[in-house]
N, C-alpha and C positions, 0 to 999 in steps of 0.2 A: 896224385893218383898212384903214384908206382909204392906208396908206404899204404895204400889200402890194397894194391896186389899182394904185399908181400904177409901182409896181415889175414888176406883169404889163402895163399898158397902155406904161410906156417899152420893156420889151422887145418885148413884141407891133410897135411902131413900128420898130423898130431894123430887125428882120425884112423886115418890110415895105416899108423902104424901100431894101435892099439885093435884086436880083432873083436874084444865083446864092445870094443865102444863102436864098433861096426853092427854088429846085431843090435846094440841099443838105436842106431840110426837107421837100420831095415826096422825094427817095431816102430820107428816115429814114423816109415812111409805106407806100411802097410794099415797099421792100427787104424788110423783118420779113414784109411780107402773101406775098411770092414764095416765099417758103421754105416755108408754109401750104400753099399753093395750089397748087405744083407738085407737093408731095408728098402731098398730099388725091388731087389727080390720080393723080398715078403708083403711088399704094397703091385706086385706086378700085374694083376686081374683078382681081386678080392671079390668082386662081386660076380665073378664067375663059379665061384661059387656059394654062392646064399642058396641054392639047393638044402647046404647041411644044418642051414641054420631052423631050427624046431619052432613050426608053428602049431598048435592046439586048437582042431575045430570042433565044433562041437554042432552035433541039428537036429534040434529038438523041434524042428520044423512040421505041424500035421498037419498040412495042405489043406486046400480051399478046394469047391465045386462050384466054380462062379459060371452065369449063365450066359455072360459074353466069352468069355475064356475057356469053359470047359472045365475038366479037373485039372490044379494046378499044384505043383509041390516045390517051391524054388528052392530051399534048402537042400532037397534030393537034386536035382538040378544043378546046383552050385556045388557039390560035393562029387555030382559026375563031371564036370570040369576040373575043379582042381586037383582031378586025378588023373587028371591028364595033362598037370602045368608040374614041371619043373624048376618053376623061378623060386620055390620056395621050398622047405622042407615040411609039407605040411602032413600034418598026423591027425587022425579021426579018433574022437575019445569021448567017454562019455563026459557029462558036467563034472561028477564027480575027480575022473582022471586027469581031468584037463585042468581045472585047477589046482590039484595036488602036484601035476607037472610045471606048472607056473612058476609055483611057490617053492618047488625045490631047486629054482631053473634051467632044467631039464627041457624046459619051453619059452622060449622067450616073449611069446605071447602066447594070448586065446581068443577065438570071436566065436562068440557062441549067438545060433539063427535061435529064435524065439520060438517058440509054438504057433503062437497067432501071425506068424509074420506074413505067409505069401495070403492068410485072410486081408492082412492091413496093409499089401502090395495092392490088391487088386480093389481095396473098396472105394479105388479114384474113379472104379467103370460104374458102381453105384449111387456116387452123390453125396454117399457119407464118406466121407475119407478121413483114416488116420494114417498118419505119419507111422512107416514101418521103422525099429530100431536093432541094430547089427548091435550086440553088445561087445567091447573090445576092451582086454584086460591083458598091461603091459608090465613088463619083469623088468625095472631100470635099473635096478639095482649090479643084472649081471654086467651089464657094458655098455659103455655109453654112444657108442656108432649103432647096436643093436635094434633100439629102438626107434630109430628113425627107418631104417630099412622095414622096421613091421609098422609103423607108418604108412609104409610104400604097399607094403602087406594088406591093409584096411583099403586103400583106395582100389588095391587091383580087385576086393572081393567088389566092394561100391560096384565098380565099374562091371562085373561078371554079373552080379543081380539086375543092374539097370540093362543089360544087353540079355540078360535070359527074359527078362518082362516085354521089354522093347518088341523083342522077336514074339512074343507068346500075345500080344496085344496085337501084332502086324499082321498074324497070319488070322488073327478072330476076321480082323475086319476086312483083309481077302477075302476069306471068305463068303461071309455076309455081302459081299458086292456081287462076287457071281453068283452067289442064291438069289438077288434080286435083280440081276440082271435083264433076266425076261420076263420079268413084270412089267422093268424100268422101261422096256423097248414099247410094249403098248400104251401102256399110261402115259409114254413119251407122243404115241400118233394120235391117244385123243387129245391132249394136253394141247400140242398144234393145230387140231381140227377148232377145237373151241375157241383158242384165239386168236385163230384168223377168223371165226367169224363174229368174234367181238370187237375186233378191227373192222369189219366191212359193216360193221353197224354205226360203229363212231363216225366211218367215213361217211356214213346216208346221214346222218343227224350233222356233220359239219356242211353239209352240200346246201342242205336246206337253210340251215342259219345263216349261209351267203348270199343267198338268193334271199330272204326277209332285208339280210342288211342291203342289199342294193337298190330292193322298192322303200326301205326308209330311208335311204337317202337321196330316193327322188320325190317323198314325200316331203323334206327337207332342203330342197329346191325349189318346189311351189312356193313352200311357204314364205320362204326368203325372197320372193320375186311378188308376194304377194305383201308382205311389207314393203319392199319396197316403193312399188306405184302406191301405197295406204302416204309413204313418206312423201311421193307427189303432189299429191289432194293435201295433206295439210300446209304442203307448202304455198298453192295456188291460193286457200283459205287466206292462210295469212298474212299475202300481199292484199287481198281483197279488202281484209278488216285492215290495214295500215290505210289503206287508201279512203275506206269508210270513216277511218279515226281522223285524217287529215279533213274529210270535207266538216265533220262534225266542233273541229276545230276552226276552222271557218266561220261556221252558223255561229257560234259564240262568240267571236270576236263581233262580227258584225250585230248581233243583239245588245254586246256592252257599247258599239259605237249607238245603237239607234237608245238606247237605255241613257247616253249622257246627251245624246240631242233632245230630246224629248223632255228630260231636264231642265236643257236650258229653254226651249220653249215655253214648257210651263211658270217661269221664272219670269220670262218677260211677259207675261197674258195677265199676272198677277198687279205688275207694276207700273205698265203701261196703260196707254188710253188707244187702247185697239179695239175697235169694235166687232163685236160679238167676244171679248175676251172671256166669259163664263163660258161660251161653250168649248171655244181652244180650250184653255186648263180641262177640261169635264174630258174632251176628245184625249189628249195628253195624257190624264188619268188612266185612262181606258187602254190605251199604244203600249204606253208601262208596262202593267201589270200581263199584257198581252206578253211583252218584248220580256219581261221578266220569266214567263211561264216558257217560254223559248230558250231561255240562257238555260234554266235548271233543267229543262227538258235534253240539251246538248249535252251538260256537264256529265247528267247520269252515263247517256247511252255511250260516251267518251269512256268513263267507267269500267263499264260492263262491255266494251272493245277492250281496255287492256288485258280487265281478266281473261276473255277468250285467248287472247294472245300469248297468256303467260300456260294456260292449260295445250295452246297448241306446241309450245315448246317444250314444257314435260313431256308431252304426248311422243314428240318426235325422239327425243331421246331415250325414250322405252324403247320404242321403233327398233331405234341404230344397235342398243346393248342385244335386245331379242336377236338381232340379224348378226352381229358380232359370235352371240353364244349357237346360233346355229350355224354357223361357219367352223367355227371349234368343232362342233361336234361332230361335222361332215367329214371333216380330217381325221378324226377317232376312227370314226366308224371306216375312214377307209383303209388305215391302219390295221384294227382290226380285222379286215377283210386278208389283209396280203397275210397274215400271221394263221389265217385259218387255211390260208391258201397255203403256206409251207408245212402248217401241218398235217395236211391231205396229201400232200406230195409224199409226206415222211411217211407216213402209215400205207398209202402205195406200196415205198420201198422194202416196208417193215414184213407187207404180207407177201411181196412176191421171194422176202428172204425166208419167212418160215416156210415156203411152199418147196422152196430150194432145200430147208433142215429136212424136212419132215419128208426127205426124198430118201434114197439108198445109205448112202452115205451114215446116217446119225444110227442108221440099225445097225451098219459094219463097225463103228466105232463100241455101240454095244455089247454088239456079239464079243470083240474083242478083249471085253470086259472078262467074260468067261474063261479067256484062258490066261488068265494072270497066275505066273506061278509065285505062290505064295512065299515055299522057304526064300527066294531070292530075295522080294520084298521085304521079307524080316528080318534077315541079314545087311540088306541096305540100312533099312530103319534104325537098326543095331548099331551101325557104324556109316552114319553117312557121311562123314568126310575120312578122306584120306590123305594124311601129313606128309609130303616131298623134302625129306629133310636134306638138305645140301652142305654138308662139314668145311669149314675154312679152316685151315692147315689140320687136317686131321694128325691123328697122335693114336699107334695101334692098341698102346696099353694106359692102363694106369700108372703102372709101374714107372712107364717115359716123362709122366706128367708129375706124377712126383718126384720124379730124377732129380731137377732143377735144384727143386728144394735142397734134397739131401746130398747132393754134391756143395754145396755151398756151406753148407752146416762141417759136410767133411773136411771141406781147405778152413774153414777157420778153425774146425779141434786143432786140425794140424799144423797152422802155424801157433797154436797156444800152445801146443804141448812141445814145440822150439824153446819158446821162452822159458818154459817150466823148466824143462832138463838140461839146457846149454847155460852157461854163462855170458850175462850181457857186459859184463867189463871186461875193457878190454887189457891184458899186461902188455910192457913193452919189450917182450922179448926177442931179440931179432929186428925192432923196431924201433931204434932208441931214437926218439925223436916225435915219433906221431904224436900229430896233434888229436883234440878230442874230434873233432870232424873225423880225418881222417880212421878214429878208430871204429866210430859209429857205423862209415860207409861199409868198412872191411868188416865188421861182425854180420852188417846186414847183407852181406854177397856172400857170407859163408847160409847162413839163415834160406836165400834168396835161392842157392844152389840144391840146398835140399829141398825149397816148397816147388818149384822145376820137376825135382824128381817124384816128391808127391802128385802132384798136379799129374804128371806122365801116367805116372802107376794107377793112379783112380780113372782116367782117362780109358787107359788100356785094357783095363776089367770091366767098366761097361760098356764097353764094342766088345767085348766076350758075350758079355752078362744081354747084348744086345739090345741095350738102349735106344732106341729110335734118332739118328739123327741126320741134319741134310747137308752136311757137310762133315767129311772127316776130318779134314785139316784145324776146320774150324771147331770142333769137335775138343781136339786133343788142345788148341791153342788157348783159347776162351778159359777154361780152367786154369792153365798157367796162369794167365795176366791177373785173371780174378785174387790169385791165389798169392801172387805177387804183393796185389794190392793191399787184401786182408793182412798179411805180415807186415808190411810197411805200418798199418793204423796200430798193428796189436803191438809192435817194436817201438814204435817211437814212445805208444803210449806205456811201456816197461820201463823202459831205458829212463824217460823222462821223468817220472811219478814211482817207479820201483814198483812196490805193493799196492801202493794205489791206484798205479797202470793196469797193472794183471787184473782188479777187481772192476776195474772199471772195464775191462777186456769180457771178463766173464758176465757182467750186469749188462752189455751194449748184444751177447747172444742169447741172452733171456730176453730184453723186449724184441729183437728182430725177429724171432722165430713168432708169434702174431702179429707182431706189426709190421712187417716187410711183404704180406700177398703170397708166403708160402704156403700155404695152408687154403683159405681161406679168401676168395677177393675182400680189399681194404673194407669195400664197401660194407659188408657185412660186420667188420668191427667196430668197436665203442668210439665213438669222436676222441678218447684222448691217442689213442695208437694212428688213428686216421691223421692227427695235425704230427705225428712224427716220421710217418712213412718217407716222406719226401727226402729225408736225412738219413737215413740208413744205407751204409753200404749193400745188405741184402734187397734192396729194392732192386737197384742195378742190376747186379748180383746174376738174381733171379731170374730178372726178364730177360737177358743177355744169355743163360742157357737155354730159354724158353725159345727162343730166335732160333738159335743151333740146333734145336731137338724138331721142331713143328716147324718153322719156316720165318725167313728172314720176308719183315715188312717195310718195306722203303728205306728208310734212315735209322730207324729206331735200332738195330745191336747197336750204330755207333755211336749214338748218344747214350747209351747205358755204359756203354764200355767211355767215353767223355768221362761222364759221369766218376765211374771208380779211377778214371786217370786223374781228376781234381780230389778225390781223396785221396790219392796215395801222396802229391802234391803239399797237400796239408799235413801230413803226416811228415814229411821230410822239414816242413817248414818248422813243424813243434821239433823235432828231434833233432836240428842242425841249428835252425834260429831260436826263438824261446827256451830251451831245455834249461840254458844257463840263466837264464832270469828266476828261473824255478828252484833250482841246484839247492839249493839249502833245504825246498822243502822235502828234497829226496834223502838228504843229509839228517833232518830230523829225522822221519820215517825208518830209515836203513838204521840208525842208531839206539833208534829207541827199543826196535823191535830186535835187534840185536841183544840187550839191556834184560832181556829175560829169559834168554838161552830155550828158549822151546818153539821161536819160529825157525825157517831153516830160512838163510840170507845170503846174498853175495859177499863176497869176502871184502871186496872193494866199494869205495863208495864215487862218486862225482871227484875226481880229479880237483884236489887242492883243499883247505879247510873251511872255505867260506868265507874267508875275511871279506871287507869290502876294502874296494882302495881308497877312497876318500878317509875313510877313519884309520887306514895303518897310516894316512898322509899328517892327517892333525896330528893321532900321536909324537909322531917323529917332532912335527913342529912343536908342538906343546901338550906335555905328557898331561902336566898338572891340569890344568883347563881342560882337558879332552876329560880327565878321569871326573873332573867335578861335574861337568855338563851331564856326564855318564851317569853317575851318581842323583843328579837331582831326577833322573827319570827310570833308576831303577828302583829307588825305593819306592814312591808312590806304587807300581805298578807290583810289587812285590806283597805290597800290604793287602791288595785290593784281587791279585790271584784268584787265591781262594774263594771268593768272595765270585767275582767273575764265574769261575767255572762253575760252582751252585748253582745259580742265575740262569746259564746258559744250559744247564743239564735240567733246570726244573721246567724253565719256560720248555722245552724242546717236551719235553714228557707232556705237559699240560695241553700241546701242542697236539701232539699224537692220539690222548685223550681224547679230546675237543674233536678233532677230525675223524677218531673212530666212530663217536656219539653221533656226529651228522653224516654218514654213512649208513648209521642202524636208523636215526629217525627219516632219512630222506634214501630210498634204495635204488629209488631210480635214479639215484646219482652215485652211485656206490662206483662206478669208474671214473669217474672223477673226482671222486673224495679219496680212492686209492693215489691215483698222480699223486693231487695234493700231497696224502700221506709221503709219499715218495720223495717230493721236492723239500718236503721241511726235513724230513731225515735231512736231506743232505746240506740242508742251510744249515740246521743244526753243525753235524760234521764239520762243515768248512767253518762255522763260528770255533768248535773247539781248535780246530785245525791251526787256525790265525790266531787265536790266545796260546798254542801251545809253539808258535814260528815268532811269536814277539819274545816268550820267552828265550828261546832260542839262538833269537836275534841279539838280544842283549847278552844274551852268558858269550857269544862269540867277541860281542863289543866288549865287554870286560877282559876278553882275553888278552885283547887287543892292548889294552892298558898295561895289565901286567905285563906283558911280553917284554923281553931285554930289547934294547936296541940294536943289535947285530942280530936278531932272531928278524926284529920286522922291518930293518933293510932287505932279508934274504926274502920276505915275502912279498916285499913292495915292487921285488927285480920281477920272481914269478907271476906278481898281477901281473906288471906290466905287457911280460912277456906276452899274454894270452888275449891282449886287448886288438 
């Protein structure tokens, strides 16, 4: 550390004791703060005044005589308002002038009222409605914020005509209420007279349907009891014929017994020697036919007992369904009954409330129809809600809101314009010894001391210029560290890449100016800037002023500020770690562009020639086999050069081609076809970039070869040295 002090205190001298290289170092603190500060300024309340900005009305308006509304003129109307509004610059002209004012931009717009319009307002109260149309004719060509603010222009007229209607429509129809007013009071007391008493009618006609339903349902009781004892009698029948049907069963049986006696009687009178046998059989015969006429005499009347029996049993079951179905019904109807019964109750209720309306009260409610004041009406109507807007971290100007931005834009001009006008190599004068570290650190403390006094000086002029912020300390600090940081990225990425640190310095604050939420919330930009937001140092940046100006929110300054402290992190890692792995390709770079006398360059390059020490090692060991190994891989790649870079210059062009064409055929993807454009440039680049570092590589390996041996001991001491 004490050869990076003495490397910031020789430069600090050198400075110092040169006086215009003092004025050159107050324009690198003031310069970055002017760019801040005039445009802190010049953004400080812009829209206080859009007064001067020229609007072109035009009102060719010639009003309506409509018979709900009266005479109506909204054009005349909307031009006595906006002659009373100041949020615009607005001018009265005829069609003629107002587009000639257009067109020369003299007027950044025109809205010209129609003739027919307040006819085509108001034909929504007739039935036929058309659609009324504002014409509005915009100048985009002067400026491109302008026309969005006459935008703002068209909606405040929208909104002037639908509140001059609003009101002109509120006050018709006050009116028309208290002209009917005292009509509405009597047509209100016969309106109650008549139906209460078509209520006190319903209620006589439901009284009596109750009184029908309760002698049907005593008539529906008879008769159910009158079935019933009908179900007794058939039942007494039916034991009766069981009991007839048994005795008749009986009589048969005992006929087929006297029918086989008589048989065998006859049987023996035949065969025997019984005297008087002729007349037995004859008797026998006779008993038969008797005993015969008796069986079939049983049989039938048995018969004619079942049928009765089977008709008593239908019978009875008609009975029970009949006495079942008027059981249901009794239940209906007494259902019925309670339902007519509650709504006789209701309609009670019903009349002694209209007796109740139709008393003082609904005439007092009336009467106070009459004194409705209208304009209030129409001004409510006009505007019936009203917005409670409550500001979280409010912010006085615009000016404070765009601070963020351009203080951030400021510290990174001004540590680029470090890099542009100092010297990043470092000599070892007064220093014999430093290593590359220690030269890095001590350039970047001298660097570090002036972005301090930047940071301060920008700092100090908007607590002049009056910035809004809620910390002063924190105020003047946050810029420092910010500012700290941005140098560290933009340093190491110089130091490390040379010219193609500074481009790639100057390419990293063209995407963050839209992609960082300066401007703009992310939200609002194309998805290719939204997936890079999260990487940029100006996101931090930004929000971390934002904090300091409007109000600090929980955690959030110190994770922004985390945040730029892991970049600057990174930034020392490339510049202290990696720088030397790269060394050659800065070594190209610085050489080549040296090689044509017309860029301007460091005088020095990366400390030492490049050798690698493995190949000054085989040299030494074996010149001849190093040189042939060498040899068999620089001819191929020397024949094929040429060859290569064509290839990689044609495909890269075809490339660029190809991705302009699907941007013109496909436009909704026209930012995404830009990236792309963007990323193959730079494949490209890095493809020549690494054909022209093998070259490179190998002219150094060759040197190697040729080198005397007492040259590449002396460089084999100095790798080593540095390992």
């Amino acid at each position: 550390m004490r050869n990076v002090w003495r490397i910031l205190k020789r430069d600090a001298r050198r400075l110092l004791h040169v006086p215009l290289a003092m004025v050159i170092i107050g324009g690198a603190l003031i310069t970055p703060s002017l760019y801040a500060w005039f445009n802190i300024t010049a953004f400080w309340n812009p829209f206080d005044n859009t007064k001067n900005l020229s609007i072109a009305i035009v009102n060719l308006d010639e009003g309506t005589d409509n018979e709900f509304a009266g005479e109506v003129n909204v054009g005349d109307q909307l031009v006595a308002n906006l002659k009373d509004n100041d949020d615009l610059g607005w001018h009265f002209l005829s069609e003629e002038e107002g587009m000639e004012s257009v067109r020369s931009g003299e007027s950044y717009a025109m809205f010209v009222v129609p003739a027919d319009f307040s006819k085509d307002l108001l034909s929504l109260t007739t039935g036929d409605f058309t659609q009324p149309k504002l014409i509005y004719y915009v100048n985009e060509k002067e400026n491109g914020v302008a026309p969005e603010i006459t935008d703002t222009a068209a909606t405040t007229l929208q909104t002037q005509i639908t509140d001059s209607f609003t009101q002109q429509v509120a006050s018709a129809v006050v009116t028309a209420i208290q002209e009917g007013a005292g009509t509405a009071e009597s047509d209100a007391q016969t309106a109650v007279s008549d139906v209460i008493g078509d209520l006190e009618g319903v209620a006589g006609i439901i009284g009596e349907t109750r009184t029908n339903l309760e002698n049907l349902d005593s008539d529906i009781a008879d008769a159910r009891a009158g079935l019933q004892s009908s179900q007794a009698v058939f039942g007494d029948i039916d034991g009766t014929l069981g009991g007839a049907k048994s005795t008749l069963v009986d009589i048969k049986n005992l006929a087929d017994q006297a029918q086989s006696e008589l048989l065998r009687l006859a049987g023996e009178s035949t065969t025997g020697q019984v005297i008087g046998a002729a007349e037995v059989g004859e008797a026998a015969s006779s008993a038969l036919a008797a005993v015969g006429r008796v069986s079939a005499a049983s049989s039938a009347l048995l018969a004619s007992v079942d049928a009765q029996q089977d008709i008593l049993g239908q019978a009875s079951v008609l009975l029970a369904g009949l006495d079942s179905q008027l059981a249901q019904t009794s239940v209906a109807l007494s259902t019925l009954d309670d339902s007519l019964r509650a709504v006789e109750d209701d309609l009670d209720l019903a009349i002694s409330d209209l007796q109740t309306v139709g008393g003082a009260a609904l005439f007092q409610d009336l009467a106070a129809l009459t004194g409705l004041n209208a304009e209030q009406i129409a001004q409510f109507m006009a505007t019936p809600v009203k917005v409670d807007q409550h500001t979280i971290f409010p912010t006085a100007s615009y000016g404070s809101l765009m601070g963020s931005l351009f203080i951030n834009l400021s510290l990174w001009i001004g540590a680029f314009v470090l890099v542009v006008i100092l010297k990043l190599d470092v000599d070892d004068e007064e220093v014999p010894g430093a290593t590359e570290r220690q030269k890095y650190l001590g350039r970047w403390s001298l660097f570090a001391c002036i972005v301090v006094a930047q940071a301060t000086t920008l700092s100090i002029g908007n607590l002049i210029i009056g910035v809004q912020h809620v910390n002063t300390f924190a105020f003047i600090a946050t810029p420092i560290l910010i500012g700290l940081a941005y140098m560290s990225v933009i340093y190491a990425l110089s130091v490390t890449f040379g010219y193609v640190g500074k481009g790639l310095a100057v390419l990293l604050v063209i995407m963050q100016i839209p992609g960082a939420s300066g401007i703009y919330p992310i939200q609002l930009m194309p998805e290719f800037f939204q997936s890079l937001y999260p990487y940029f140092p100006f996101t931090y940046g930004i929000d971390a002023m934002r904090e300091v100006v409007s109000g600090f929110a929980g955690f959030a300054y110190w994770r922004y500020m985390g945040m730029l402290a892991l970049f600057t992190a990174l930034a020392f890692f490339l510049g202290l770690v990696l720088r030397r792995h790269v060394a050659n390709v800065t070594r190209l770079f610085t050489s080549q562009v040296r090689d044509t006398e017309l860029f301007a360059s460091e005088d020095g390059e990366p400390a030492g020639r490049g050798y690698r020490l493995n190949h000054v090692l085989r040299a030494l060991a074996d010149r001849a086999r190093y040189n042939e190994k060498l040899t068999q891989r620089t001819l191929p790649f020397k024949r094929s050069y040429r060859g290569f870079r064509l290839g990689i210059v044609t495909v890269g062009a075809f490339g660029v081609v190809l991705l302009a064409a699907g941007a013109v055929i496909f436009p909704e993807l026209k930012i995404e076809f830009v990236g792309w454009w963007v990323l193959w440039l730079i494949a490209v680049l890095v493809a020549l970039v690494t054909l022209e570092y093998i070259r490179f590589s190998l002219r150094l390996s060759a040197e190697v070869g040729e080198m005397p041996e007492e040259k590449l001991r002396e460089e084999l001491a100095e790798l080593e040295s540095k390992r």
